[in-house]
PDB file of N, CA, C and O in Angstrom:
ATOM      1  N   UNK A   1     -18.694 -13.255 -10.548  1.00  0.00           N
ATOM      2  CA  UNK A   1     -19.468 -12.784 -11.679  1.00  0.00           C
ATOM      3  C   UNK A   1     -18.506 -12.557 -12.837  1.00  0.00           C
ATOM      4  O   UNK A   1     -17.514 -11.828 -12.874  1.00  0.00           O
ATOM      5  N   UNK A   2     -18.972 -13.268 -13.682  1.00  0.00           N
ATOM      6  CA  UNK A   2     -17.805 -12.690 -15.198  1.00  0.00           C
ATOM      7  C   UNK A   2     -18.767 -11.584 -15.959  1.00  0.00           C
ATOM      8  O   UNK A   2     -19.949 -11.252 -15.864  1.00  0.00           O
ATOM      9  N   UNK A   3     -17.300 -11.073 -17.000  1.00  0.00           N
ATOM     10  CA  UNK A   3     -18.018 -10.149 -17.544  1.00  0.00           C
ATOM     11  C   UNK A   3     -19.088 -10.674 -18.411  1.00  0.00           C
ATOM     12  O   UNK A   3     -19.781  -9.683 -18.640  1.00  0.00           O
ATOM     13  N   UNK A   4     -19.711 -11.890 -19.145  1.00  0.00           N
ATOM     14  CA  UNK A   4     -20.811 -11.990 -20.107  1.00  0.00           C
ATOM     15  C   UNK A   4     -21.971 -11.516 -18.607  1.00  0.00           C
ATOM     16  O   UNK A   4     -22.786 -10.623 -18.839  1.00  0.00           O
ATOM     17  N   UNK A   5     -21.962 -12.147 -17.178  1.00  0.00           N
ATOM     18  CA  UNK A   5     -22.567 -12.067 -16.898  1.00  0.00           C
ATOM     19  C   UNK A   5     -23.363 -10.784 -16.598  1.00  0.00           C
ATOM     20  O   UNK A   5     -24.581 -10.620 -16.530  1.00  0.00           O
ATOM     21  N   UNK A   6     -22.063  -9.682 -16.395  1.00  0.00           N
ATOM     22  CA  UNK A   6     -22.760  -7.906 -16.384  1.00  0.00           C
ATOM     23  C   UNK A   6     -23.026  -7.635 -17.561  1.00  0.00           C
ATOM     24  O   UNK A   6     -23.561  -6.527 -17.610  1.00  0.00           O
ATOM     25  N   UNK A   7     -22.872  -8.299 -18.964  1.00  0.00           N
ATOM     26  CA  UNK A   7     -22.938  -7.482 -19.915  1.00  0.00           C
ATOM     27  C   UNK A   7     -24.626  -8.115 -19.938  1.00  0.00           C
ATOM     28  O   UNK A   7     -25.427  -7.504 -20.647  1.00  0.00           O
ATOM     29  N   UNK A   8     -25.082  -9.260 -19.199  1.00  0.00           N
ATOM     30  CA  UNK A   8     -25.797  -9.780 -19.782  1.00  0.00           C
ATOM     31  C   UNK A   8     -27.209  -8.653 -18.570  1.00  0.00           C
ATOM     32  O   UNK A   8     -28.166  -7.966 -18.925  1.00  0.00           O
ATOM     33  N   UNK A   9     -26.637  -8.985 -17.110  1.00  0.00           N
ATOM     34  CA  UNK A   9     -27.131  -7.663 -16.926  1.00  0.00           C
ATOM     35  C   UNK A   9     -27.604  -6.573 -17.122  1.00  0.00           C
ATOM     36  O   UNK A   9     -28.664  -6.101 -16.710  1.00  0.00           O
ATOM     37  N   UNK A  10     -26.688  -6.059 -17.878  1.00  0.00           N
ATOM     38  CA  UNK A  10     -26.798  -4.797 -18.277  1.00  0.00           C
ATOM     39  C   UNK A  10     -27.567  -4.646 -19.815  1.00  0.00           C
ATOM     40  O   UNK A  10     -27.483  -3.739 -20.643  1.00  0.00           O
ATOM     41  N   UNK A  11     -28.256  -5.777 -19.830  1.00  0.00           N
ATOM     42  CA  UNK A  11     -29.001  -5.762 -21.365  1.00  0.00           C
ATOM     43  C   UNK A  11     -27.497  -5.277 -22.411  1.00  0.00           C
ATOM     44  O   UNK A  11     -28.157  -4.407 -22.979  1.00  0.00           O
ATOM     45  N   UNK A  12     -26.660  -5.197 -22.813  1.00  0.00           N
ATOM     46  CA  UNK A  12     -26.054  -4.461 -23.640  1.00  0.00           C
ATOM     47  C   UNK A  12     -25.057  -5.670 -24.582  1.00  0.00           C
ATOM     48  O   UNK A  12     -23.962  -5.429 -25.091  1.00  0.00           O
ATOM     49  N   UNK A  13     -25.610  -6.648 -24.613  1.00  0.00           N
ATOM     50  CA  UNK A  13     -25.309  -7.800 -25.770  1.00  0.00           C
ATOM     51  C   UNK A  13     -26.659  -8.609 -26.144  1.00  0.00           C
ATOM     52  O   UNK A  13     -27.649  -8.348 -25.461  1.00  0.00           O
ATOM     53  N   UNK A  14     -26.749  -9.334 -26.921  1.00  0.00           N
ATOM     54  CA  UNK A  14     -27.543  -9.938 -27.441  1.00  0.00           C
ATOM     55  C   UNK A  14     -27.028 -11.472 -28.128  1.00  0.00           C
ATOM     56  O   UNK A  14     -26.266 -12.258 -27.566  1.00  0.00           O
ATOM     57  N   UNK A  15     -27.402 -11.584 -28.931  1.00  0.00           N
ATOM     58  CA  UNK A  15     -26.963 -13.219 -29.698  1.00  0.00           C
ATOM     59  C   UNK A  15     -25.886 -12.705 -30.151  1.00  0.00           C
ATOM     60  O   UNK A  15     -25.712 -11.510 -30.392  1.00  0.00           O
ATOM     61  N   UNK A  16     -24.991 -13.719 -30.310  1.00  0.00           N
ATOM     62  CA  UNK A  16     -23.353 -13.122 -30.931  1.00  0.00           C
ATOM     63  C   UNK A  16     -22.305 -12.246 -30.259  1.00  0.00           C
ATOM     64  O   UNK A  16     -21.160 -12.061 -30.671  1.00  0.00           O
ATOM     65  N   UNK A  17     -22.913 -11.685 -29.064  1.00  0.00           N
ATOM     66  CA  UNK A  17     -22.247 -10.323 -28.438  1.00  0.00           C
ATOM     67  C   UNK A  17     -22.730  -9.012 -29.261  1.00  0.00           C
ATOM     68  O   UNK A  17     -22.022  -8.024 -29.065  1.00  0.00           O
ATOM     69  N   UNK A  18     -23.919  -8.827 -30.228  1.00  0.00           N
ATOM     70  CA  UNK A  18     -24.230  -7.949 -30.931  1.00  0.00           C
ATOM     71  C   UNK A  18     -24.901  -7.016 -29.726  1.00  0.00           C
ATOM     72  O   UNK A  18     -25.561  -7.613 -28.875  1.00  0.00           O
ATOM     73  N   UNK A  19     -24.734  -5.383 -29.612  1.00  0.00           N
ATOM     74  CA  UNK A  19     -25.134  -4.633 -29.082  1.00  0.00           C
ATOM     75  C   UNK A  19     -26.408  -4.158 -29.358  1.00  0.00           C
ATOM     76  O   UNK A  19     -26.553  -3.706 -30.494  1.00  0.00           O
ATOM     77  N   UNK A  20     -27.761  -4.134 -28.321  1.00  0.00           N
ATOM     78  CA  UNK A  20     -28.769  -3.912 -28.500  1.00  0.00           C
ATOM     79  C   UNK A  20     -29.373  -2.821 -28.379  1.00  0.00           C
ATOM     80  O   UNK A  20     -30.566  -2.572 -28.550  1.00  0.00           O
ATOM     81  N   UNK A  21     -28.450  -2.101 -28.050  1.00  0.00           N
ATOM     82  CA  UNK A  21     -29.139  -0.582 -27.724  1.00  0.00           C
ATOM     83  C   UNK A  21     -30.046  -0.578 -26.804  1.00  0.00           C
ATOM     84  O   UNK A  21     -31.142  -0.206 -27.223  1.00  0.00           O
ATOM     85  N   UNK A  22     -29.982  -1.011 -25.065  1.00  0.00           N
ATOM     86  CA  UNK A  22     -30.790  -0.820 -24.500  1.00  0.00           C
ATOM     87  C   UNK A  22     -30.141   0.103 -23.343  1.00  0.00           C
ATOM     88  O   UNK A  22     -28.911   0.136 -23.315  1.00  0.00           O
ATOM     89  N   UNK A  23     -30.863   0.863 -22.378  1.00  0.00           N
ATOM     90  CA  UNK A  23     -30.334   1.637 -21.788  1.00  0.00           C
ATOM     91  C   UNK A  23     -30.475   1.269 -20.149  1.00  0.00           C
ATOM     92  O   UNK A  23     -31.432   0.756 -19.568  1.00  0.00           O
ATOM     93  N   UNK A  24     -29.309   1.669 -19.669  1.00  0.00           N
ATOM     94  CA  UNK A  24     -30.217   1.327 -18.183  1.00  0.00           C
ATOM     95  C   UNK A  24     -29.906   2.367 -16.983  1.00  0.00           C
ATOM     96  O   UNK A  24     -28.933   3.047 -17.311  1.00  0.00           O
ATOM     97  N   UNK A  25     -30.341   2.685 -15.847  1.00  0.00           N
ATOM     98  CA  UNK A  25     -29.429   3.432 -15.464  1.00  0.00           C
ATOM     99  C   UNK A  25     -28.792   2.811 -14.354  1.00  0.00           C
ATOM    100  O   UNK A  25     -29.080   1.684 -13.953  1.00  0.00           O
ATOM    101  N   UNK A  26     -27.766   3.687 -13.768  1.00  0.00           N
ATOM    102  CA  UNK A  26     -26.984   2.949 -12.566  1.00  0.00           C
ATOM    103  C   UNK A  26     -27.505   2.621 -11.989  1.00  0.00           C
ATOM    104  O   UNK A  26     -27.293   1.419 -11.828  1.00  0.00           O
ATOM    105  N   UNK A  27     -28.644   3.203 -11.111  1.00  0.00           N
ATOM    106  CA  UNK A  27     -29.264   2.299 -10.203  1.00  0.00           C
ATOM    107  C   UNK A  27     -29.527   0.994 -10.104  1.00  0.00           C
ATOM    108  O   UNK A  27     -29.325   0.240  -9.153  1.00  0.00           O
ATOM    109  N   UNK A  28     -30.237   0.667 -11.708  1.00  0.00           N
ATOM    110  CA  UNK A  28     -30.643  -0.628 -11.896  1.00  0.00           C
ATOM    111  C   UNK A  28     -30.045  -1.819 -12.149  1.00  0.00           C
ATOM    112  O   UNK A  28     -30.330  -3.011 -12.036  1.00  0.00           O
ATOM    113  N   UNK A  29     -28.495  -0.688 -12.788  1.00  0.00           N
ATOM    114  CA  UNK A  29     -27.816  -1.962 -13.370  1.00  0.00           C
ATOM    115  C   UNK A  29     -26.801  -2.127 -11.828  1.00  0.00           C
ATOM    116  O   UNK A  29     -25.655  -2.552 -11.971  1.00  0.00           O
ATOM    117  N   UNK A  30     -27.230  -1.821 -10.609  1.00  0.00           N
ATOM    118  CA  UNK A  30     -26.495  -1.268  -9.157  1.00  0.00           C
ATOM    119  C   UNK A  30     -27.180  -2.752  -8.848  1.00  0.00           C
ATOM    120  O   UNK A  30     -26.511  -3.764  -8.641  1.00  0.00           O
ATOM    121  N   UNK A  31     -28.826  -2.695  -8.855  1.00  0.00           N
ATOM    122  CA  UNK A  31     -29.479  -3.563  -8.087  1.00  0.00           C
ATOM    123  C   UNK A  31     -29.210  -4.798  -8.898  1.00  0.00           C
ATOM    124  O   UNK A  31     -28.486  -5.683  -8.441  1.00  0.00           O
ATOM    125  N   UNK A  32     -29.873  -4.911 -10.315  1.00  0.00           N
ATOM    126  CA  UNK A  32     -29.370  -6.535 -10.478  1.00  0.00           C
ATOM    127  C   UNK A  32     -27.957  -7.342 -10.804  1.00  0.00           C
ATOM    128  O   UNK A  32     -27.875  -8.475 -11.279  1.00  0.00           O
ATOM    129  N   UNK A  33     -26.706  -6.335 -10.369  1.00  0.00           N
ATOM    130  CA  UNK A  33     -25.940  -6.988  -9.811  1.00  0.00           C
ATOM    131  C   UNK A  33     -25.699  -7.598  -8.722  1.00  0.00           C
ATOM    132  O   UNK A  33     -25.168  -8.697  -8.561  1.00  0.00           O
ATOM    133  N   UNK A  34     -26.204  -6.671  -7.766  1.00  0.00           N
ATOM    134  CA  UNK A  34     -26.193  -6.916  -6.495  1.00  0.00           C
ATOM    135  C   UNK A  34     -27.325  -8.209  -6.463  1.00  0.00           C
ATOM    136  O   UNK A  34     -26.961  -9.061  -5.652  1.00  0.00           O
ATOM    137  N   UNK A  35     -28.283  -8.467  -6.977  1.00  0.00           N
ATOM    138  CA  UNK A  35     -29.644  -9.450  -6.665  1.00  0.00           C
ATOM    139  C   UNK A  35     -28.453 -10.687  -7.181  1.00  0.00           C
ATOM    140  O   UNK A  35     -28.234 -11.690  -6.502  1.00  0.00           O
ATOM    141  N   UNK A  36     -27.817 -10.418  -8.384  1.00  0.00           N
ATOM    142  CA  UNK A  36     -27.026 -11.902  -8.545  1.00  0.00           C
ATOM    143  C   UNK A  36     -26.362 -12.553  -7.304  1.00  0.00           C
ATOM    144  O   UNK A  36     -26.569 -13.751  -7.113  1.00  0.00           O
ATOM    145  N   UNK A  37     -25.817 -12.065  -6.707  1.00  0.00           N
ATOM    146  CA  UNK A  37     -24.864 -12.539  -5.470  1.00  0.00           C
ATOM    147  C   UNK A  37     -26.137 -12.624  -4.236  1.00  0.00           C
ATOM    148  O   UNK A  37     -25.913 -13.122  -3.132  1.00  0.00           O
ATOM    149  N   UNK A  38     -26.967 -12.272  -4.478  1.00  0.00           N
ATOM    150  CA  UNK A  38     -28.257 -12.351  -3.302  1.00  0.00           C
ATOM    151  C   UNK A  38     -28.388 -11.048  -2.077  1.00  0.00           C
ATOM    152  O   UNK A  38     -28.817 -11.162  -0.929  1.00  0.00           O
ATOM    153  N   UNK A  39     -27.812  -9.695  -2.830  1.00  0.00           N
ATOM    154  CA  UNK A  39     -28.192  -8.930  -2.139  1.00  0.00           C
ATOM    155  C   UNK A  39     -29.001  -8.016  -2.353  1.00  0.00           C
ATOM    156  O   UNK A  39     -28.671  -7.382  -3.355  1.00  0.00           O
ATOM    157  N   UNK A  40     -30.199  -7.531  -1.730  1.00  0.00           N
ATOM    158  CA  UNK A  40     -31.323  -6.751  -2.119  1.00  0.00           C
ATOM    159  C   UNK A  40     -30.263  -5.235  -1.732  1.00  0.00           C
ATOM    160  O   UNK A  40     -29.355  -5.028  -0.927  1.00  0.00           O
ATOM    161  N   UNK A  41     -31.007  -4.342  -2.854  1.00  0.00           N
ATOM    162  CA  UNK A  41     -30.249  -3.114  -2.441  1.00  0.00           C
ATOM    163  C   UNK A  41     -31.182  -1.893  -1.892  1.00  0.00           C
ATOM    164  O   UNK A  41     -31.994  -1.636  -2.781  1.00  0.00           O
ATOM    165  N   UNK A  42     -31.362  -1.092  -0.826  1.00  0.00           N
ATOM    166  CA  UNK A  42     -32.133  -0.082  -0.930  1.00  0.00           C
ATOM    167  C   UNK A  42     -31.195   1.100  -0.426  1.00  0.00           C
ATOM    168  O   UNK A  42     -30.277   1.099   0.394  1.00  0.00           O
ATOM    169  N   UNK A  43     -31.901   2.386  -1.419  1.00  0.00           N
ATOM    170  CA  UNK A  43     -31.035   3.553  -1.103  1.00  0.00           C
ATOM    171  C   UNK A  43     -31.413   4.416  -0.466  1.00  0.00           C
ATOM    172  O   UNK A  43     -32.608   4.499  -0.184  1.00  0.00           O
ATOM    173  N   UNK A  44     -30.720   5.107  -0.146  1.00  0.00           N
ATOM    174  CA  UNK A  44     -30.332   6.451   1.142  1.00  0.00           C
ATOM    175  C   UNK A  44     -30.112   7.632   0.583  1.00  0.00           C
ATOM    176  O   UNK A  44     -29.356   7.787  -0.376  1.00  0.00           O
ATOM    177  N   UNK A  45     -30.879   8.723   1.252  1.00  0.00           N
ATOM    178  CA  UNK A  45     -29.961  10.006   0.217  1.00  0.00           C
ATOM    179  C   UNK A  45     -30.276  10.621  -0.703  1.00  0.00           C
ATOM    180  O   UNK A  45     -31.340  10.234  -1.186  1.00  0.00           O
ATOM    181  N   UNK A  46     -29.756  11.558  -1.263  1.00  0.00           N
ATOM    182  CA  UNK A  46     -30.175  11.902  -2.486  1.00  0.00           C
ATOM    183  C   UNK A  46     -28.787  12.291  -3.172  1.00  0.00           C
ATOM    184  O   UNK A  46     -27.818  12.309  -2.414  1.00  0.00           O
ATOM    185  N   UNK A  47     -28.564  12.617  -4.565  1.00  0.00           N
ATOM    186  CA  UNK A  47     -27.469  13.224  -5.420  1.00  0.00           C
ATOM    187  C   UNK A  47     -26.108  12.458  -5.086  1.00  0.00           C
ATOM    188  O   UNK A  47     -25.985  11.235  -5.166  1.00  0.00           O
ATOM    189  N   UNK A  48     -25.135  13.317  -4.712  1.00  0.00           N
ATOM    190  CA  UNK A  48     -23.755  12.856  -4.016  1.00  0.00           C
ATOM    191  C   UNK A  48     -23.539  12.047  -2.556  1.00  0.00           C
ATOM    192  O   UNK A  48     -22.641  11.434  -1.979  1.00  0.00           O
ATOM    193  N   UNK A  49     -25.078  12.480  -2.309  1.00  0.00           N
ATOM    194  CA  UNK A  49     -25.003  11.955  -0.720  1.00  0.00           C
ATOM    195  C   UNK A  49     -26.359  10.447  -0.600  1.00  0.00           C
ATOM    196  O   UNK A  49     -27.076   9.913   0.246  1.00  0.00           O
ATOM    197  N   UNK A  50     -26.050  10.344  -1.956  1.00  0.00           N
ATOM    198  CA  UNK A  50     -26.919   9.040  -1.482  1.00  0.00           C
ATOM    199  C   UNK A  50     -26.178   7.711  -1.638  1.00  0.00           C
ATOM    200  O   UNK A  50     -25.301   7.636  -2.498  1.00  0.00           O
ATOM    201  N   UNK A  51     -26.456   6.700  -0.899  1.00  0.00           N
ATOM    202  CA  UNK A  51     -25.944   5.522  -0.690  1.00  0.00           C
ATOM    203  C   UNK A  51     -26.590   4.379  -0.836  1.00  0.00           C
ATOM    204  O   UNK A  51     -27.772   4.489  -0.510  1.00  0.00           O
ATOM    205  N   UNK A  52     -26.112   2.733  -1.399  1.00  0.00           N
ATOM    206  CA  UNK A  52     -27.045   2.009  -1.686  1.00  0.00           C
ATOM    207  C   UNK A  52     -26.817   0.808  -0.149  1.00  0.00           C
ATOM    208  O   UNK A  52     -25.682   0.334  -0.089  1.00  0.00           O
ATOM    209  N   UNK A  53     -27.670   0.418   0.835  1.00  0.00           N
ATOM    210  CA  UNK A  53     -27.263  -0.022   1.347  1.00  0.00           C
ATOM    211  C   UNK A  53     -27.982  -1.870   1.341  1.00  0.00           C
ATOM    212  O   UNK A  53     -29.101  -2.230   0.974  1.00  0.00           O
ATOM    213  N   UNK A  54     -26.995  -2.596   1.814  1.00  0.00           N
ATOM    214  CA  UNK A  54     -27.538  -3.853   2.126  1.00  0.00           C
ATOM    215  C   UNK A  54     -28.781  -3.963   2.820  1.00  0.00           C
ATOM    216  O   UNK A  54     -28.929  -3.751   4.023  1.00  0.00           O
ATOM    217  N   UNK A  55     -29.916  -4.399   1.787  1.00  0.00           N
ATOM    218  CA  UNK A  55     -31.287  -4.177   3.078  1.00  0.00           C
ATOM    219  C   UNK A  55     -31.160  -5.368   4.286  1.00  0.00           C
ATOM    220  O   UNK A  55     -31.335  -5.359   5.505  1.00  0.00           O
ATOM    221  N   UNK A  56     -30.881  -6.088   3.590  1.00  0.00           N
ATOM    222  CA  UNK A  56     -31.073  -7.187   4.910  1.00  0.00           C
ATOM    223  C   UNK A  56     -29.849  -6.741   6.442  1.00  0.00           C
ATOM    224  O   UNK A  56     -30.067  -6.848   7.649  1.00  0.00           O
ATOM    225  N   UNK A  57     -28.688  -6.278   5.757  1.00  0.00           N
ATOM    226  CA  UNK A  57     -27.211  -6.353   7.092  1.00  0.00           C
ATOM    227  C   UNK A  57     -27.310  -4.867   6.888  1.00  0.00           C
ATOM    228  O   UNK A  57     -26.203  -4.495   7.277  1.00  0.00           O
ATOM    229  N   UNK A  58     -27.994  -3.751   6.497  1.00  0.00           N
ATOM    230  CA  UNK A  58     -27.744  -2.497   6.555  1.00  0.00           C
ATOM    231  C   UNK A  58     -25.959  -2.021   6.544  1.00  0.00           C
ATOM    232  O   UNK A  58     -25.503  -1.174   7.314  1.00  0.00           O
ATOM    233  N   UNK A  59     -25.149  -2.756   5.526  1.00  0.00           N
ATOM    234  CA  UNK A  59     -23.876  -2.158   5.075  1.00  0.00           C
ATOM    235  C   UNK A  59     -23.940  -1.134   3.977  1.00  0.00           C
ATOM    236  O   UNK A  59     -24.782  -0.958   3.096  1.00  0.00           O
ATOM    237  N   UNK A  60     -22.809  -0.498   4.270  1.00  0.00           N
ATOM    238  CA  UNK A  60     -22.920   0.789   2.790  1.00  0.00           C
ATOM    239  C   UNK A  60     -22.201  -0.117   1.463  1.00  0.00           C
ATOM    240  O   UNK A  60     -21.004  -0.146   1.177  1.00  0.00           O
ATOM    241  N   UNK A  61     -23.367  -0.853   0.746  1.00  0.00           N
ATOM    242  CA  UNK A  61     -22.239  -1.084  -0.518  1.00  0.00           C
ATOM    243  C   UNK A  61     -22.477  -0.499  -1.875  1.00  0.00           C
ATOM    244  O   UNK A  61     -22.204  -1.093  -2.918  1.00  0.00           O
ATOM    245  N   UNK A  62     -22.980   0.651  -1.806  1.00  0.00           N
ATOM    246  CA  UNK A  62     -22.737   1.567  -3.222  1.00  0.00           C
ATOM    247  C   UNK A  62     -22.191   2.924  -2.266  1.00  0.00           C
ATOM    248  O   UNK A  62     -22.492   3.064  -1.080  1.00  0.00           O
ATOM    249  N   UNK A  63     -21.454   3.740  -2.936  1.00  0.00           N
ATOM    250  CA  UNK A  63     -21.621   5.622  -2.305  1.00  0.00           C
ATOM    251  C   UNK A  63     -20.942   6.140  -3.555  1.00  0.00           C
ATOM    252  O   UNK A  63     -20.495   5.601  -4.568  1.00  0.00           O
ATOM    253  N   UNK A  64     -21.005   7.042  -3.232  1.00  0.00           N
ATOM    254  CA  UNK A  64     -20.493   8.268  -4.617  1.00  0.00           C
ATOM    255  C   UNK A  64     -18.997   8.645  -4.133  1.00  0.00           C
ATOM    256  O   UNK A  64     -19.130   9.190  -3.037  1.00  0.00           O
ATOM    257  N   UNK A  65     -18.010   8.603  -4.387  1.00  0.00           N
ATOM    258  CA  UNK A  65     -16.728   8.985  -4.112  1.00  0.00           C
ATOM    259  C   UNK A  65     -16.736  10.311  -5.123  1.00  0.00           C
ATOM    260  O   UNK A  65     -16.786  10.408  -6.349  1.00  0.00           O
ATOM    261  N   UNK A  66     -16.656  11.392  -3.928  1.00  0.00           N
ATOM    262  CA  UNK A  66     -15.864  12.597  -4.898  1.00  0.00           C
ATOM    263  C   UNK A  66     -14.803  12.851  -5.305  1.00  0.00           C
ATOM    264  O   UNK A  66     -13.968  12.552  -4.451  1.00  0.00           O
ATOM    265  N   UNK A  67     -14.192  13.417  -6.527  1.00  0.00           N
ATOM    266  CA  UNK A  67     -13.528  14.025  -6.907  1.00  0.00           C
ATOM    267  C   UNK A  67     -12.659  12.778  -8.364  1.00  0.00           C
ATOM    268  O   UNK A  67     -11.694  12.926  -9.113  1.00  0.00           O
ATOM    269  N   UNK A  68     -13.377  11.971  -8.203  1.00  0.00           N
ATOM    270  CA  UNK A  68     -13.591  10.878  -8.806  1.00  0.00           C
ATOM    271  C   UNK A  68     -14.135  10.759 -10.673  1.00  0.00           C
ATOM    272  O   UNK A  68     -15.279  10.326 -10.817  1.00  0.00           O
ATOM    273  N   UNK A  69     -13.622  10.997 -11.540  1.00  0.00           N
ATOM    274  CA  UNK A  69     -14.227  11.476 -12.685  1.00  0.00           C
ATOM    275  C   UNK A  69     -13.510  10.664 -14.125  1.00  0.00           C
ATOM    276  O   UNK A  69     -12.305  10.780 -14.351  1.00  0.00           O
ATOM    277  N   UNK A  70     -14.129  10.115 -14.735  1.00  0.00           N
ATOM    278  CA  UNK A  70     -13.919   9.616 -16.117  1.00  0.00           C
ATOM    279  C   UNK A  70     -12.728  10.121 -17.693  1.00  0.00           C
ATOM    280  O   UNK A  70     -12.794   9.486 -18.746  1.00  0.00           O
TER     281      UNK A  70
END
């Protein structure tokens, strides 16, 4: 996946690379990454303790890592 392709994902370019102001949240922009490569995502959990897992192979491929911060 290149980056036009998450940005394109993520609604957050438009014609030119101009920013559209659209919003999304993690979850969504969680699942249609994951749908690009062909994996359906369903989650587990709630808050810190929720997880996104592979529906079809039931692997953990999202979780929240604590202590982890921006």
């Amino acid at each position: 996946m290149t980056h036009e392709n998450v940005a394109m994902i993520a609604g957050a370019t438009g014609q030119g690379g101009a920013y559209l102001g659209e919003t999304y949240s993690v979850r969504e922009f969680v699942e249609l990454a994951f749908a690009q490569i062909g994996h359906r995502i369903e989650w587990r959990g709630r808050g810190v303790n929720e997880e996104g897992i592979d529906a079809h192979g039931g692997d953990v491929l999202v979780a929240v890592i604590r202590g982890i911060s921006g």
